[in-house]
Every structure is written in C-alpha cells, then in structure tokens.
Residue, then its C-alpha position, 0 to 999 in steps of 0.5 A: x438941718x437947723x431944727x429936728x425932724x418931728x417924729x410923731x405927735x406923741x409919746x412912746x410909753x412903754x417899760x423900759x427894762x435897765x440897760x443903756x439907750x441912745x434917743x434919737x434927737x434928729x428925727x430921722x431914725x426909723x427905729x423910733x424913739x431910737x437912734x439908727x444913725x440916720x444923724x450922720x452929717x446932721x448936726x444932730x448926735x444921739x442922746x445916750x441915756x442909761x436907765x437903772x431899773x425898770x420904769x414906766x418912760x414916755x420917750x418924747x418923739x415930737x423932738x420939741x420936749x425941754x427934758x429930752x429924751x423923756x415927754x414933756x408934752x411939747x407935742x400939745x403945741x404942735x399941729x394936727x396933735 
C-alpha cells in the first residue's frame, strides 16, 4: 500500500481531554480517527501524539492533511467533498 486509505471526507472536531493518542495515519482502522492496528504489514505506523490540556482538534481522516494528525482542509480537494 503506497498511499493511505481516505477515511472520511471530513473532520472529526471533537474536545480532546489531556492524555496520550495514536492517529491512525493508514486509513484502515476502524476506530477512526484512531489506530487499531489495522496497519500491520502496511507500511504505515500510527502517529503517537500527546495533547496537554484539553482543546478543541479537528483530527484529520481524509489521511491527505500536510500537519497530520490535525485537519488541514486536504479533504476540499477530494471527490464527492
């Protein structure tokens, strides 16, 4: 698999609490935005990330975003946006 698999064609906004997350960046996991280890023998490793205090996040699941794992709007760009 040489590029990911677009999850959705938008955001997830949600609050994210403080604590530690692993964003999927292949596409397959089904607890999106979120890694499951669909990834295995992908190629593609999760993306730890840790956030400090809570905050509004658009977690990005078009998987095209240039500031992974946050929302960039890539998703625009795609078809039936």
């Amino acid at each position: 698999m040489d590029k990911p698999e677009a999850a959705g064609t938008r955001p997830i906004c949600e609050t994210a609490q403080p604590g530690d997350y692993w964003w999927c960046a292949c596409g397959l996991s089904k607890s999106q935005p979120f890694c499951d280890g669909s990834h295995k023998g992908s190629g593609f490793k999760s993306l730890p990330v840790t956030i400090d205090a809570e905050k509004p996040v658009a977690w990005c699941t078009c998987k095209q975003t240039g500031t992974p794992p946050f929302c960039d709007g890539s998703h625009k760009k795609l078809t039936n946006s």
